[in-house]
N, CA, C and O of each residue as an XYZ file, in Angstrom:
428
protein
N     -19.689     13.810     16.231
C     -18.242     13.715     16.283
C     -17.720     14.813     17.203
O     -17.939     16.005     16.984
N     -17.005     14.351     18.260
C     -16.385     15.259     19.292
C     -15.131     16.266     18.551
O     -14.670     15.752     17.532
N     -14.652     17.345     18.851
C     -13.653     18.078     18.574
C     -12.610     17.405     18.149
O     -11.960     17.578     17.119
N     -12.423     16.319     19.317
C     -11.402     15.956     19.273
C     -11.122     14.562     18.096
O      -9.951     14.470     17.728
N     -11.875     13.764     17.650
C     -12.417     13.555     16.466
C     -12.270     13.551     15.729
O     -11.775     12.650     15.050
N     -12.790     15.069     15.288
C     -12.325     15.781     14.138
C     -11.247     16.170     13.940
O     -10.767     16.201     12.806
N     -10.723     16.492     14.825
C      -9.111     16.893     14.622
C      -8.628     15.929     14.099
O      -8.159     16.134     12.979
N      -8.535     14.517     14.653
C      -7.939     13.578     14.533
C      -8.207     13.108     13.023
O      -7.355     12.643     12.266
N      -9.671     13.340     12.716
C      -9.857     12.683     11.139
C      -9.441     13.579     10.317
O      -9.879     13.445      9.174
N      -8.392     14.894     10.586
C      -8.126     16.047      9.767
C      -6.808     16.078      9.043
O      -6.476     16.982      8.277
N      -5.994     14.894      9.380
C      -4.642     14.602      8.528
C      -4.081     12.804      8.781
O      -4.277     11.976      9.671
N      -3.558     12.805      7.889
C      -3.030     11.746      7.803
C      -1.351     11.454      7.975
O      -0.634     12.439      8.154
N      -0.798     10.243      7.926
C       0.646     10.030      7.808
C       1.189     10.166      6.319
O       2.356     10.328      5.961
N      -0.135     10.043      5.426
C       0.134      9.734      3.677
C      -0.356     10.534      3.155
O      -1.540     10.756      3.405
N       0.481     11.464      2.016
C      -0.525     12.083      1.349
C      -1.580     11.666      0.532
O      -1.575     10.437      0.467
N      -2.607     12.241     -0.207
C      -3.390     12.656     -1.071
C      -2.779     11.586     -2.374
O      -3.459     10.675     -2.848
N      -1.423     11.908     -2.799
C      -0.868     11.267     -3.976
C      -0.080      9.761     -3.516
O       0.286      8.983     -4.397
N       0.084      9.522     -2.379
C       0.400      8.323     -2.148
C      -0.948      7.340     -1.863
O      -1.069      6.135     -2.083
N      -1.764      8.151     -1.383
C      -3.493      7.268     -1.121
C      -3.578      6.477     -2.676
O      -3.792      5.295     -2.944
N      -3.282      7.816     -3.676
C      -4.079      7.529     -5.451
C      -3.290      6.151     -5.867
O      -3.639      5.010     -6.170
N      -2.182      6.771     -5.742
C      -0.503      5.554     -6.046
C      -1.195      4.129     -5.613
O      -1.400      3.166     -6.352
N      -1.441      4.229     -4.492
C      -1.444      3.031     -4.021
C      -2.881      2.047     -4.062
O      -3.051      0.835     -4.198
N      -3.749      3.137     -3.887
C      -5.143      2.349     -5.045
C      -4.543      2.017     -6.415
O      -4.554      0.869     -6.859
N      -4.064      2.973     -7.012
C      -3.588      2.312     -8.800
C      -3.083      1.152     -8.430
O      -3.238      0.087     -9.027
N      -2.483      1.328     -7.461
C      -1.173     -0.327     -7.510
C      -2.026     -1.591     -7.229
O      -1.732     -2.663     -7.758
N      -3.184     -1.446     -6.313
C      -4.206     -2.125     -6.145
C      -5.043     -2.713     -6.935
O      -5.308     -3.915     -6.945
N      -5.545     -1.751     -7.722
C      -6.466     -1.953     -9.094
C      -6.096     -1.313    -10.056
O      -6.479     -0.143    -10.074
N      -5.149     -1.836    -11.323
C      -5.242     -0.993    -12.196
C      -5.932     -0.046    -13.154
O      -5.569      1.012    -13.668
N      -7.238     -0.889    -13.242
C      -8.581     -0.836    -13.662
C      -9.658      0.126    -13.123
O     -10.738      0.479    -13.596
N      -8.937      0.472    -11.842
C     -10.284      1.298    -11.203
C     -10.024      2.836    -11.797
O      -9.021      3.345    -12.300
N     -11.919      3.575    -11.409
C     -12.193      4.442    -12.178
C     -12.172      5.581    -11.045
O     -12.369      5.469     -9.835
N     -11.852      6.781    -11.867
C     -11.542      7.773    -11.067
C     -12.636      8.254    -10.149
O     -12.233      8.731     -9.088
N     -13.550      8.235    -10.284
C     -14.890      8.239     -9.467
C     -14.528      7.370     -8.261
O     -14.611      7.917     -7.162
N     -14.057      5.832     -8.323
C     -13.851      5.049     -7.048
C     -12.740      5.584     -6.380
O     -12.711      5.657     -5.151
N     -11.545      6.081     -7.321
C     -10.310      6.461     -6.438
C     -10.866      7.561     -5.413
O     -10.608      7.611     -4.210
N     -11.760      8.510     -6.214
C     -11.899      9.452     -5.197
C     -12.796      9.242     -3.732
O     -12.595      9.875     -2.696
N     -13.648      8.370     -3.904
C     -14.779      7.888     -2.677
C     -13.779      7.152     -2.202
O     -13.705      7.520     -1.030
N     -12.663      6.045     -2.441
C     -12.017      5.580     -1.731
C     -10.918      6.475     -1.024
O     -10.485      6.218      0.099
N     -10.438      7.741     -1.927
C      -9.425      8.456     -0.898
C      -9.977      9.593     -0.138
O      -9.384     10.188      0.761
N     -11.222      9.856     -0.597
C     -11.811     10.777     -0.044
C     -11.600     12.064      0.032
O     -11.435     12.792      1.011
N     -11.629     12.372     -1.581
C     -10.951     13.871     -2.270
C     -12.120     13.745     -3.683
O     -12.542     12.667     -4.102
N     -12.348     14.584     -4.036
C     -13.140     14.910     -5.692
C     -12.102     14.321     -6.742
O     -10.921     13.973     -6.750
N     -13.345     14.408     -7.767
C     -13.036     13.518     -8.665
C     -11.467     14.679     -8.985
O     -10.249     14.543     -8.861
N     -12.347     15.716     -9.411
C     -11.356     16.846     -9.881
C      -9.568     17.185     -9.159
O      -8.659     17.784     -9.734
N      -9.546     16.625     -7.909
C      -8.587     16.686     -7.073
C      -7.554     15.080     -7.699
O      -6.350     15.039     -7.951
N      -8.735     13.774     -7.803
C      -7.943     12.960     -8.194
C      -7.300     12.604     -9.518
O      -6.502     11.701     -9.773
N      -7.919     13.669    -10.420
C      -7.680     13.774    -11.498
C      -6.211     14.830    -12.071
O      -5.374     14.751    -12.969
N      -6.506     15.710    -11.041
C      -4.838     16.640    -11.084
C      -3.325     15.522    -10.637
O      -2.181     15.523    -11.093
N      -4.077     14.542     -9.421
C      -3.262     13.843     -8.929
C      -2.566     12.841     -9.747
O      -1.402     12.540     -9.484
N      -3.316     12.213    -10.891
C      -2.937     11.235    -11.375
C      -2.776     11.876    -12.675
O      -2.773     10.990    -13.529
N      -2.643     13.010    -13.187
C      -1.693     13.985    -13.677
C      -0.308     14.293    -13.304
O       0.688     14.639    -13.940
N      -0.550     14.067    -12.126
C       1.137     15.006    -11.329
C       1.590     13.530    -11.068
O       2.785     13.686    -11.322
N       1.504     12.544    -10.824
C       1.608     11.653    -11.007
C       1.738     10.702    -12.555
O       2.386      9.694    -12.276
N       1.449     10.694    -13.660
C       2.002     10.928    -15.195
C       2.864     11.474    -15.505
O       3.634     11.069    -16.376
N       3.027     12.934    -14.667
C       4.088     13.237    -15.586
C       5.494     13.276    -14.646
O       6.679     13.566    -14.808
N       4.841     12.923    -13.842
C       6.694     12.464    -12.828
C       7.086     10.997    -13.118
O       8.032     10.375    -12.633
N       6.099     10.543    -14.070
C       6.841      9.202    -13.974
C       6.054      7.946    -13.537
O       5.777      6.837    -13.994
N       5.821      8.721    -12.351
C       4.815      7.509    -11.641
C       4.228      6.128    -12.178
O       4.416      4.997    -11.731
N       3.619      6.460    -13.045
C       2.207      5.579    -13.655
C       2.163      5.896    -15.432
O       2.385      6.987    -15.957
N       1.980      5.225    -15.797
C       1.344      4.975    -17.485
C      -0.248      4.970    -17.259
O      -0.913      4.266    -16.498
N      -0.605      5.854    -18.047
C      -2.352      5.660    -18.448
C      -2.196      5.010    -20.196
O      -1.640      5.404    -21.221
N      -2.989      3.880    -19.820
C      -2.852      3.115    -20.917
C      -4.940      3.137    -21.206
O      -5.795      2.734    -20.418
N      -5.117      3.691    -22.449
C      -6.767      3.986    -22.537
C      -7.007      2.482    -23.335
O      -6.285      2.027    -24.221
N      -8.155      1.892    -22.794
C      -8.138      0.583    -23.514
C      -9.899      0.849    -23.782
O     -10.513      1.125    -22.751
N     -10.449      0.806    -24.640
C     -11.803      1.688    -25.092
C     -12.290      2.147    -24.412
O     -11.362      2.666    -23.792
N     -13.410      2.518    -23.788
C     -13.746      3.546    -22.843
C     -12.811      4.009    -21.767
O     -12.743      5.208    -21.497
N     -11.954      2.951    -21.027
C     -11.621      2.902    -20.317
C     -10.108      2.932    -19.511
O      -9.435      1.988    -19.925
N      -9.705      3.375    -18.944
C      -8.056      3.626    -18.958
C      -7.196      2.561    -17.406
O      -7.363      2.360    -16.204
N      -6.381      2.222    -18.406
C      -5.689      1.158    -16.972
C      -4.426      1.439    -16.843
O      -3.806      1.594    -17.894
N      -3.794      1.565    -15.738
C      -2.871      2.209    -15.186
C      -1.839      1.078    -14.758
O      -2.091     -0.049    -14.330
N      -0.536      1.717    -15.000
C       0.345      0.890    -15.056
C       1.712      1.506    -13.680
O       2.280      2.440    -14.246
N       2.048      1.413    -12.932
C       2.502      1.801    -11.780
C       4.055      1.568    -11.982
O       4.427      0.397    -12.066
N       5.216      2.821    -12.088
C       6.638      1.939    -12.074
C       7.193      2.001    -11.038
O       7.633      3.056    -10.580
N       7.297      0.601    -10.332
C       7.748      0.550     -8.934
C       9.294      0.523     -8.656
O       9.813      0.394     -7.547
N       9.908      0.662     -9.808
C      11.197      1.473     -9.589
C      11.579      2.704     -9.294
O      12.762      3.026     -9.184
N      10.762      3.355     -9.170
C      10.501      5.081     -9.224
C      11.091      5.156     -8.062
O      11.194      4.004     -7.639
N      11.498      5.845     -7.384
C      12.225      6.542     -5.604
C      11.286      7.978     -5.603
O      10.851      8.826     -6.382
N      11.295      7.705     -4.503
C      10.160      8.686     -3.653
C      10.611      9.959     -3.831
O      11.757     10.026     -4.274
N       9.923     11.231     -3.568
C      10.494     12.058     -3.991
C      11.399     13.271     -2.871
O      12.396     13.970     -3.053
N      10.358     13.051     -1.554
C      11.323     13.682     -0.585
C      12.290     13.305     -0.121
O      12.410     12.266      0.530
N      13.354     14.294     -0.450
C      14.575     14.157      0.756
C      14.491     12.886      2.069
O      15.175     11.865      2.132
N      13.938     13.129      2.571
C      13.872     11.985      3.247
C      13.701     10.806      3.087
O      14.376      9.946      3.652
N      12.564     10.530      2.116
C      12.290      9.110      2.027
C      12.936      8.726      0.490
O      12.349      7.776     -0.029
N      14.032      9.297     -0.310
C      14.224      9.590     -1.554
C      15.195      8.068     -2.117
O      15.570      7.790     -3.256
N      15.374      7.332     -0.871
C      16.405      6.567     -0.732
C      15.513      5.117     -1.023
O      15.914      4.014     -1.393
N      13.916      5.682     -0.640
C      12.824      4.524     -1.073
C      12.666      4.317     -2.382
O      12.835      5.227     -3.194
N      12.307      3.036     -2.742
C      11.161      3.310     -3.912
C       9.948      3.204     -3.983
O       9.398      3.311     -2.887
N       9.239      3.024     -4.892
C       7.509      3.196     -4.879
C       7.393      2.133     -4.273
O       6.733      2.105     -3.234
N       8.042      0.928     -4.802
C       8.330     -0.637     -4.544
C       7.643     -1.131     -3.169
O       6.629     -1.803     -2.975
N       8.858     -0.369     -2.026
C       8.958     -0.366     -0.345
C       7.426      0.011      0.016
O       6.636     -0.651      0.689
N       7.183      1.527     -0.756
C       5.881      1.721     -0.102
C       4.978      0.810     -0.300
O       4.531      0.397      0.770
N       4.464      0.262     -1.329
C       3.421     -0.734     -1.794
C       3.554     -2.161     -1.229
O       2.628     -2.955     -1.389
N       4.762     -2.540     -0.522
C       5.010     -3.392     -0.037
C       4.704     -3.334      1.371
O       4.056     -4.192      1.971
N       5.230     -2.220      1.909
C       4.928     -2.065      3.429
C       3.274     -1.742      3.656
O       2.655     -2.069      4.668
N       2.699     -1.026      2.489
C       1.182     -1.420      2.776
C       0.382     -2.736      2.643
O      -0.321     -3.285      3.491
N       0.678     -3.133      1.292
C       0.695     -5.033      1.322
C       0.519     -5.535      2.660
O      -0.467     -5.917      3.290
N       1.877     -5.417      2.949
C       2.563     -6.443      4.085
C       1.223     -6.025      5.332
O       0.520     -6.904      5.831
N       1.127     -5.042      5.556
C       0.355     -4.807      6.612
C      -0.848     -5.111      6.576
O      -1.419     -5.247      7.658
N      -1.643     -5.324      5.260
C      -3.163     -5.136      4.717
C      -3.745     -5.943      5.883
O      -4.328     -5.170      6.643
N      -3.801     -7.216      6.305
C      -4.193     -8.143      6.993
C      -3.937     -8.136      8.004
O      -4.063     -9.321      8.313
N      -3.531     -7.441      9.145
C      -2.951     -6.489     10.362
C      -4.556     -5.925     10.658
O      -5.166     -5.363      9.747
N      -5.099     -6.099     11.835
C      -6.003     -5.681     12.414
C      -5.572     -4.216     12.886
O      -4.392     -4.164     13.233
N      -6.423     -2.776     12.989
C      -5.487     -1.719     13.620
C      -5.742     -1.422     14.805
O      -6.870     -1.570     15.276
N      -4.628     -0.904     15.550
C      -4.504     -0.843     16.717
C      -5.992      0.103     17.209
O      -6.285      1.129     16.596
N      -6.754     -0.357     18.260
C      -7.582      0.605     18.683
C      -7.182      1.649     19.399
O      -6.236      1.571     20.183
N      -8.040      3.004     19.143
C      -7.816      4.431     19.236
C      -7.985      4.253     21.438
O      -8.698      3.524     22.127
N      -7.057      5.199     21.767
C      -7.120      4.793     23.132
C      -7.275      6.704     23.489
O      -7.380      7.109     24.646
């Protein structure tokens, strides 16, 4: 991987807690082990997340015997200033909407 590369694979447009959000919204069912290989953070990182995420509201952890399924409230509004005017709703939609969108190649 060239410098330049790496730089590039070193941030994103989304955070960390919108990656988790939006796997939950995906699979309610999935296990924190997959959230993290899919967002590509430790278990321990996705586990604070979907903490800070509980207690803002975000999501319901609903434990159904071993196992815990997550419930997403897409009425919620985003939390920065800027985007505060969104709700969770828009975001999960505008990723939706795009899922099937080939991405533009890196030039």
């Amino acid at each position: 991987m060239s410098a330049k590369e790496h730089h590039e694979a070193q941030w994103t447009f989304l955070s960390n807690h919108a990656h988790v959000l939006l796997c939950i919204a995906q699979s309610a069912d999935i296990r924190l082990r997959d959230l993290a290989d899919k967002v590509g953070i430790t278990e321990r990182a996705v586990h604070r997340i979907v903490t800070d995420l509980l207690e803002a509201g975000y999501i319901d952890v609903i434990r159904e015997g071993r196992c815990n399924l997550y419930r997403v409230h897409p009425e919620k509004h985003l939390r920065h200033p800027i985007e505060a005017h969104c709700r969770v709703s828009d975001l999960i939609g505008m990723i939706e909407s795009s899922g099937n969108q080939e991405p533009e190649p890196k030039t």
